[in-house]
ROLUMBA-501127 format. One record per residue (C-alpha): residue number from 1; x, y, z negated. Coordinates in pm, whole numbers, plus 50000, padded with zeros to 5 digits. Layout:
ROLUMBA-501127
<pt seq="NUM" east="X" north="Y" up="Z"/>
...
END
This chain:
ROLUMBA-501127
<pt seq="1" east="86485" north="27046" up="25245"/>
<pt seq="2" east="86391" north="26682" up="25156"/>
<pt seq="3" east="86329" north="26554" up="24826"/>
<pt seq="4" east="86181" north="26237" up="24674"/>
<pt seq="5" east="85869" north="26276" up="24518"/>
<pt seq="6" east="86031" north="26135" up="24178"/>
<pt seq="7" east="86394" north="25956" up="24060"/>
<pt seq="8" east="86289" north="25591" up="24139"/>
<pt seq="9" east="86202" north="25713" up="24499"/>
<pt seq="10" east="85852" north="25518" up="24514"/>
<pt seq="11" east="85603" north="25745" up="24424"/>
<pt seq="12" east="85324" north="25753" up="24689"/>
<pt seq="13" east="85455" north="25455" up="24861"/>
<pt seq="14" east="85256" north="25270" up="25066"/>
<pt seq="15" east="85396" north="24904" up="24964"/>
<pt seq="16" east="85582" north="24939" up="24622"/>
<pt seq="17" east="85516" north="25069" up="24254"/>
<pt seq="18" east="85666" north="25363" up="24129"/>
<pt seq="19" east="85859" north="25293" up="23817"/>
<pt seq="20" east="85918" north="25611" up="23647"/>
<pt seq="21" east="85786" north="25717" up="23349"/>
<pt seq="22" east="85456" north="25949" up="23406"/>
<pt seq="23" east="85607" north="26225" up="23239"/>
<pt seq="24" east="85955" north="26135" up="23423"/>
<pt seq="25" east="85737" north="26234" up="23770"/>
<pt seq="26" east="85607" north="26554" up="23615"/>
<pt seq="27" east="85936" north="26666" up="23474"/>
<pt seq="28" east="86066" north="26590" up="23813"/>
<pt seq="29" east="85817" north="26729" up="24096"/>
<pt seq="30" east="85865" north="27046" up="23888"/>
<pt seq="31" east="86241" north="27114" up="23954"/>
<pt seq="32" east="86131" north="27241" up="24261"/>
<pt seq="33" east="85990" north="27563" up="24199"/>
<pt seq="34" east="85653" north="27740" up="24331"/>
<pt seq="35" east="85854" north="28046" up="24502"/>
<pt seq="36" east="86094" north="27806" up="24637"/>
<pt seq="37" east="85775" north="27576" up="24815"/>
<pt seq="38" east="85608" north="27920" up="24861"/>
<pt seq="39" east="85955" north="28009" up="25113"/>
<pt seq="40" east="85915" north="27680" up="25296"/>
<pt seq="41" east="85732" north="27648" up="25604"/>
<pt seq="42" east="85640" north="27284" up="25636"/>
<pt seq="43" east="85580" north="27047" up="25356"/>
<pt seq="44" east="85503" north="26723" up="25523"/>
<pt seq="45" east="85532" north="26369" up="25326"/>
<pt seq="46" east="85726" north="26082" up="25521"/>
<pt seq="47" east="85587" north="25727" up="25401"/>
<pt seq="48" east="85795" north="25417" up="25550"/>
<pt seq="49" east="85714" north="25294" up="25892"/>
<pt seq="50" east="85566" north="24997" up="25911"/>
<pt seq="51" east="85796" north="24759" up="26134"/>
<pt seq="52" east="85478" north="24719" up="26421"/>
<pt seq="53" east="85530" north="25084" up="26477"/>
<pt seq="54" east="85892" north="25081" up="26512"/>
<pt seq="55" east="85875" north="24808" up="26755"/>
<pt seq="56" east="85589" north="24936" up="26986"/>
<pt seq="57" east="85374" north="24617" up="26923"/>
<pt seq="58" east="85081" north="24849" up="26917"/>
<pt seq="59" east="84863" north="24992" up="27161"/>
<pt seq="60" east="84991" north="25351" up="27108"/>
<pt seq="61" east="85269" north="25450" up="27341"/>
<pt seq="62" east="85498" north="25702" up="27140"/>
<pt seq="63" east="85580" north="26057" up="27300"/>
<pt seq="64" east="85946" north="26043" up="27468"/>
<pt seq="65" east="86218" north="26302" up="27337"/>
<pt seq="66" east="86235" north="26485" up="27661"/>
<pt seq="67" east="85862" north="26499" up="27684"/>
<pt seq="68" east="85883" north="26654" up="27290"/>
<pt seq="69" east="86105" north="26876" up="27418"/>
<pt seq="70" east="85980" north="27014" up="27733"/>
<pt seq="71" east="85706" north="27119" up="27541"/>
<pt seq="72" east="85863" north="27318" up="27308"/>
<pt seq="73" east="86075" north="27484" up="27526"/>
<pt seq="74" east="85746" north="27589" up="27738"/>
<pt seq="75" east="85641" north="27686" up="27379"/>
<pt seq="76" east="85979" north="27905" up="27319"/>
<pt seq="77" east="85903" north="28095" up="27680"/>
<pt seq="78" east="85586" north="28128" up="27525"/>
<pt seq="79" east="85685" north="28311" up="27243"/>
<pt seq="80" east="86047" north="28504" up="27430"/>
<pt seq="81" east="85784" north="28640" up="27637"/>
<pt seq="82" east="85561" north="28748" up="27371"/>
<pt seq="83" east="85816" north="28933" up="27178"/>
<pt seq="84" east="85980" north="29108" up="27476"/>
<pt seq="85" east="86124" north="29392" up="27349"/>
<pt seq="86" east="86022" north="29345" up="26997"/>
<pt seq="87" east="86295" north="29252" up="26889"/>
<pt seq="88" east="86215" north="28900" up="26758"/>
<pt seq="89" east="86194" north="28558" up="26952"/>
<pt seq="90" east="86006" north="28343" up="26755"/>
<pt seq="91" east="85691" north="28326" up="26585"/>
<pt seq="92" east="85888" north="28234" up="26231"/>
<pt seq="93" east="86030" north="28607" up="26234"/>
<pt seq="94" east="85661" north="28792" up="26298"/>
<pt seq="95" east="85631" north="29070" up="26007"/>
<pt seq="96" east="85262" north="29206" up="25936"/>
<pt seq="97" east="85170" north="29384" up="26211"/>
<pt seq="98" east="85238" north="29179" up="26467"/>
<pt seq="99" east="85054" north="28838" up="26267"/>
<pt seq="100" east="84763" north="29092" up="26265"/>
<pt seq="101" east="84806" north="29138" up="26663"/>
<pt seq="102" east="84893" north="28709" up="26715"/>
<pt seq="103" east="84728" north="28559" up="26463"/>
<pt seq="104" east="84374" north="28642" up="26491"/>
<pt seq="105" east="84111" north="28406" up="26383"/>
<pt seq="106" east="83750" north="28365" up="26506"/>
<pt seq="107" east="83477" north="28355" up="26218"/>
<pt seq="108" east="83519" north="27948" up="26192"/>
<pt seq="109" east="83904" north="27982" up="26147"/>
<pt seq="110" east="83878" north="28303" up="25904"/>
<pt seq="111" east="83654" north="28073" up="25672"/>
<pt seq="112" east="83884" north="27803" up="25683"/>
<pt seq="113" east="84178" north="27960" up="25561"/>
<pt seq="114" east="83951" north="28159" up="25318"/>
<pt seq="115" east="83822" north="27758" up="25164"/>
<pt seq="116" east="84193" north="27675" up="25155"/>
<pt seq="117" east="84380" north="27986" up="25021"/>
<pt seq="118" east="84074" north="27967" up="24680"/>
<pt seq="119" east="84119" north="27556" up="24677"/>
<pt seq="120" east="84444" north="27516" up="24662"/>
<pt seq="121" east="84537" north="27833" up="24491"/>
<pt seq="122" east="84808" north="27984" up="24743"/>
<pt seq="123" east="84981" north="28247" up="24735"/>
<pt seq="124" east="84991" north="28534" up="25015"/>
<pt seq="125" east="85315" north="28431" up="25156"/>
<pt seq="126" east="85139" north="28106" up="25193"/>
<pt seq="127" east="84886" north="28276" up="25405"/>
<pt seq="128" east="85144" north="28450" up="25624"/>
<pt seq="129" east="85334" north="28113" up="25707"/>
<pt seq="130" east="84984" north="27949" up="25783"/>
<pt seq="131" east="84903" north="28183" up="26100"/>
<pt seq="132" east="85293" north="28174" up="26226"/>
<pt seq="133" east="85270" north="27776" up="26151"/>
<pt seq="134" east="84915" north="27757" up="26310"/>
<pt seq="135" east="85005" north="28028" up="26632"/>
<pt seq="136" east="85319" north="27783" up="26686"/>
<pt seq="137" east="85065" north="27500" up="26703"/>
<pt seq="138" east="84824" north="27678" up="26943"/>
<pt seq="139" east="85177" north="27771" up="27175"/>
<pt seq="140" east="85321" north="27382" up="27140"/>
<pt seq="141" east="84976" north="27307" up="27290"/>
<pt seq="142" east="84983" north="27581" up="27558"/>
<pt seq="143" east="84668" north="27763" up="27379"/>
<pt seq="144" east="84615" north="28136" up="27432"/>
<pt seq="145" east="84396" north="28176" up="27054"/>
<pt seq="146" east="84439" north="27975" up="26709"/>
<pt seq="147" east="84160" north="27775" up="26719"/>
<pt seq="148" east="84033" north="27617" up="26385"/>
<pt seq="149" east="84168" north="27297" up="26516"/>
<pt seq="150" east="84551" north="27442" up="26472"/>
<pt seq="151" east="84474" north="27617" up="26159"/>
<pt seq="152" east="84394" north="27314" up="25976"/>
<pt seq="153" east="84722" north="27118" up="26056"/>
<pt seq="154" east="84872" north="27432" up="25936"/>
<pt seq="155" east="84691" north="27413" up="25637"/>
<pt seq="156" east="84770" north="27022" up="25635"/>
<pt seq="157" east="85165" north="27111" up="25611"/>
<pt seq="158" east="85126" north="27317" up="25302"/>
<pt seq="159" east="85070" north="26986" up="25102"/>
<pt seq="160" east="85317" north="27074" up="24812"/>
<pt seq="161" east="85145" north="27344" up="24751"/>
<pt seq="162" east="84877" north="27176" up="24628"/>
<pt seq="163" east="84799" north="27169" up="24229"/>
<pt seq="164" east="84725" north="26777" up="24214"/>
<pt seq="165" east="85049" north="26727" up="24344"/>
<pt seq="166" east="85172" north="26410" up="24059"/>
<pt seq="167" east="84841" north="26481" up="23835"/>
<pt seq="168" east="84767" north="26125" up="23852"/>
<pt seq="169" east="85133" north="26138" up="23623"/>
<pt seq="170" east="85060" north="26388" up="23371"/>
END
């Protein structure tokens, strides 16, 4: 699912001023419902690119597509081999029991989510897609345990969740 953050398109935006109305922005992050964020696994916000990025006139050498990809099919094996027999293939499809078996977190980790679950008020599906998200992490990076590391950029992609989301607008 993509969205824009409001109906002029700007809100957020690195470079330009959002236009709308501050009650306009409210009226329009709300349309989008909590049980309908709550179902979605990644909520990540996409600011433009600035052009020295697209053209490589950095330092930073970008990852190649086949070097993405290799990864995540190691990742997939990863996971085929984990469900063997259970039915399932991916992480995404993991009911209860088997996050409980997967998904375990060291003390660190477990105090984490705990900080993030009471801050930004979510829900217990939100807590289930944070250990598939964060055991999907750990597996893209060929790690046998979440560490607190992959928890957090878990924790990063439930951004809509988040209360303040347009407060500035209210």
């Amino acid at each position: 699912m993509a969205t824009h953050q409001c109906p002029c398109g700007y809100y957020n935006h690195p470079a330009k001023d959002c236009v709308c109305a501050p009650g306009k922005v409210r009226q329009y992050l709300n349309r989008v419902s909590g049980p309908l964020l709550d179902r979605i696994d990644l909520h990540v916000e996409v600011t433009p690119v600035p052009f020295e990025a697209i053209a490589h006139t950095g330092e930073r050498i970008p990852e190649s597509s086949a070097t993405i990809r290799e990864r995540v099919v190691k990742a997939r094996a990863i996971q085929a081999a984990r469900f063997a027999g259970a039915g399932i293939t991916t992480n995404a499809q993991m009911n209860t029991r088997l996050l409980n078996r997967y998904c375990k977190l060291d003390a660190d980790s477990l105090e984490l989510l705990k900080t993030a679950m009471h801050r930004l008020h979510l829900s217990a599906r939100a807590y289930d897609r944070i250990l598939k998200v964060s055991r999907t992490i750990a597996d893209l990076q060929g790690a046998a345990a979440i560490s607190a590391a992959h928890l957090a950029e878990a924790i990063h992609y439930r951004s809509l969740d988040r209360e303040q989301w347009g407060q500035e607008y209210e």
